[in-house]
N, C-alpha and C positions, 0 to 999 in steps of 0.2 A: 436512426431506426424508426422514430415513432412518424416521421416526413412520410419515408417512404414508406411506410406501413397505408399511410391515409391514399398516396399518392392511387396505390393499385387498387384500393379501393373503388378511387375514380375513374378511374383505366375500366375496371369492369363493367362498372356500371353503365358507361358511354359504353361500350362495346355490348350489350346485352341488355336494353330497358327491358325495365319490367319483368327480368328475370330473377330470383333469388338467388342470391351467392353460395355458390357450395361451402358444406361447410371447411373444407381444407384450402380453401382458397388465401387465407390469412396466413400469413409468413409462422413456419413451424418453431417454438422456441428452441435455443441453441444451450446445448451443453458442451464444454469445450476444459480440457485438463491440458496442468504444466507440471516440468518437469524440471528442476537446474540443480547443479555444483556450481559450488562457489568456496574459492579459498579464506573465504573470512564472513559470517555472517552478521552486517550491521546494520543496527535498527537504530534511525535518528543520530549518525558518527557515532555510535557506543556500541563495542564488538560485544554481539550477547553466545560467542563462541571460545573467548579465552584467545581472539586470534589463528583460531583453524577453523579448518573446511567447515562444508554445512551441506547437508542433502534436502533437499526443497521439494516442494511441490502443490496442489491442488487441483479444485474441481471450480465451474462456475457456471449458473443458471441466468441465461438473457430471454427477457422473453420482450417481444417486440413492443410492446407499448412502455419498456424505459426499466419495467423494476426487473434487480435483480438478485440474485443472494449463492454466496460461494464458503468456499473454507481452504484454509492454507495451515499447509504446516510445514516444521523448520525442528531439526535439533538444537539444541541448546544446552551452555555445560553452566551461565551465572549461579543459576539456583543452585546446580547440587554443588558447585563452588564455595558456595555460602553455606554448606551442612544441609540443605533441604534434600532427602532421600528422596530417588525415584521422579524428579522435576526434572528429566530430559529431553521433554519436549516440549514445541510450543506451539499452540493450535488453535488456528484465528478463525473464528464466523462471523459473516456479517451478511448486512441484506443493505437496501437503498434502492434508489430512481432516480435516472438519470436522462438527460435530453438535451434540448437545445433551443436557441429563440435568437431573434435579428440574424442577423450575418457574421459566421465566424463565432458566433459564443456559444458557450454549452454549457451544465450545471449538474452536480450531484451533491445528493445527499443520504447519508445513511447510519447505519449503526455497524460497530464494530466491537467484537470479545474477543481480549486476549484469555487464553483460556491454557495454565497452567495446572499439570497434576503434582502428583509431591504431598509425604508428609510431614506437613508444619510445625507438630506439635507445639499447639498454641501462639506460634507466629503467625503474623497478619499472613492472608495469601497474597500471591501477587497477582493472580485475573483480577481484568481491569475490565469496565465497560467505558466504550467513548460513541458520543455523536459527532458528526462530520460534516459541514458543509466546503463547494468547491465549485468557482469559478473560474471556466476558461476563456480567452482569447489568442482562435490561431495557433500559434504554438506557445502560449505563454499562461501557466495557471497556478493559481491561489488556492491555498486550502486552509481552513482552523477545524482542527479538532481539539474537543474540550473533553472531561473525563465528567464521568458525577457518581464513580467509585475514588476511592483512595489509588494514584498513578504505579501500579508494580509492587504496592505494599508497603508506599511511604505513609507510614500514619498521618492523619488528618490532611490528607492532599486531593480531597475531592474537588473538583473545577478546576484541575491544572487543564492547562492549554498549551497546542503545539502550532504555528504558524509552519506552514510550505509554503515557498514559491520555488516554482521550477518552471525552467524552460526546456524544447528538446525541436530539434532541428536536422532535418534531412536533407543530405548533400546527395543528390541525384546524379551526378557523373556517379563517384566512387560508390555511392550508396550506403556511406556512411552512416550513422546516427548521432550527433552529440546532444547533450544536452548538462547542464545546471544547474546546480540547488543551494537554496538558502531557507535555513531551518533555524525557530528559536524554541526550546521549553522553557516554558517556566512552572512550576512547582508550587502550589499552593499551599497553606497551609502557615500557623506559625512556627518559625524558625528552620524553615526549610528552601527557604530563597537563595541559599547560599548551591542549592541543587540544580538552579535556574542554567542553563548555558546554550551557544548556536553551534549550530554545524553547517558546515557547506562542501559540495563536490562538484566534481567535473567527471563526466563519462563518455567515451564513446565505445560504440556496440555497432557491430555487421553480421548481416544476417547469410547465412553459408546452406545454402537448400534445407532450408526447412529450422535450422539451430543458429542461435544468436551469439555471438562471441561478445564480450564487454569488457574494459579496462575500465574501474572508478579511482579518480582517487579523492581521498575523502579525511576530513578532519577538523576539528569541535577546538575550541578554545575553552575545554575543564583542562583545570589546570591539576597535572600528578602532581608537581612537586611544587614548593613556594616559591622556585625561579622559572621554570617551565613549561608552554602547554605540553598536552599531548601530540607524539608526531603525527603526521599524513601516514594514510594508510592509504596503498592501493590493493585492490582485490580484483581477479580475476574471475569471472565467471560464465559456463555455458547453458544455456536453457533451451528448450523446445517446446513450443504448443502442441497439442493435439485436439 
C-alpha cells in the first residue's frame, strides 16, 4: 500500500508540474468488517469453546501509509467454565504498521489486548497485553509474540512467548487455498513450564462469491492423560468480508 501510495504521487506530479495536489488525491483510508461461524473456536490448538460453535467477527482501519488498528471478537464459554460469572466473551484490540522492503518481503508489527469481562472476585484476570513482531517471504511468514502481562491469568507469567510459522498457498486451477501451521508457547514464569506445549494444522478454504468455506485440522501435543495427547480436531468454518 505504502509503494503505491508514493507511486501516484509521482504519476501526478509528471502529469501536472507545478501544480498542487488536491487535497483527495491520496488514497482514501479503508474500513472493512468480517463476519464467521465456525464449529469449534481455537486459539493457538486450545478450544476456548468447550468444543462448540463460535460466532465471530470485526472491524479494521487501514490507512495507506502502513498503520493500522482493528477489534475482534469471538464468544467463549473457558472462563465461565472455570466459575468466572458473565466472561463470555472475548474482545481483542489492537493497532501496528505494516509494509514491505526488497522483493517478496513484508513486515509487521503491533500491539494486541485480549480483553476479557467477568467477575473474578479476587482471581487474577485473564486480559493479557502482548507485542508482536512478523516477517514474511512470499507465502511463507514468521511471527513471536511475547506478553509483558501475566498470559490469561497464569500468575507470574509475564514474558511468555508464542512463535508462528505459517505458510498458505494458492492453487489457481481450482482456486483452492491451503495453508500450515507450526506453533510453540511457552509459559514463563517459575513452575509453570510444564504449561509450555506446540500446536500445528493444516487447512484448506475456497472462496464461493464473496464467503470462504475452510476445513482445519488441528492439534497440540498437551497431553490430557499420562498416556495420551490430545486428538486432531477439525473445524469447519464460513466467513465473509465486507
Amino acid at each position: 500500500m505504502k509503494s503505491k501510495f508514493l507511486n501516484s504521487l509521482i504519476l501526478a506530479a509528471l502529469a501536472a508540474p507545478g501544480v498542487a495536489l488536491a487535497a483527495d488525491a491520496a488514497p482514501a483510508p479503508a474500513v472493512t468488517g468480517n463476519v464467521s461461524l465456525t464449529t469449534n473456536y481455537l486459539y493457538r490448538g486450545i478450544t476456548q469453546t468447550t468444543n462448540r460453535g463460535a460466532i465471530q467477527g470485526g472491524f479494521d482501519y487501514a490507512n495507506p501509509s502502513g498503520l493500522y488498528a482493528g477489534a475482534w471478537g469471538s464468544n467463549i464459554s473457558w472462563l465461565t467454565d472455570a466459575g468466572i460469572v458473565g466472561a463470555s466473551l472475548e474482545l481483542d484490540t489492537y493497532a501496528g504498521y505494516k509494509g514491505s522492503f526488497a522483493t517478496d518481503y513484508s513486515y509487521d508489527v503491533g500491539f494486541l489486548r485480549y480483553n476479557y469481562g467477568g467477575e473474578y472476585a479476587g482471581a487474577p484476570s485473564a486480559s493479557t497485553n502482548e507485542l508482536y513482531g512478523l516477517i514474511g517471504w512470499k507465502w511463507l511468514t514468521a511471527k513471536y509474540s511475547r506478553t509483558f502481562t501475566d498470559l490469561f491469568g497464569v500468575p507470574d507469567s509475564s514474558g511468555s512467548g508464542y512463535f508462528d510459522l505459517s505458510g498458505s498457498y494458492t492453487l489457481e486451477g481450482p482456486g483452492v487455498t491451503l495453508g500450515a501451521h507450526y506453533g510453540k508457547q511457552n509459559v514463563a514464569g517459575s513452575g509453570n513450564s510444564s504449561l509450555s506445549y506446540a500446536d500445528y494444522n493444516v487447512k484448506a478454504s475456497k472462496d464461493f462469491s464473496g464467503y470462504a468455506l475452510a476445513l482445519m485440522i488441528s492439534k497440540t501435543n498437551v497431553t490430557a492423560d499420562a498416556n495420551k495427547d490430545e486428538k486432531a480436531k477439525a473445524v469447519l468454518s464460513v466467513s465473509h468480508s465486507m
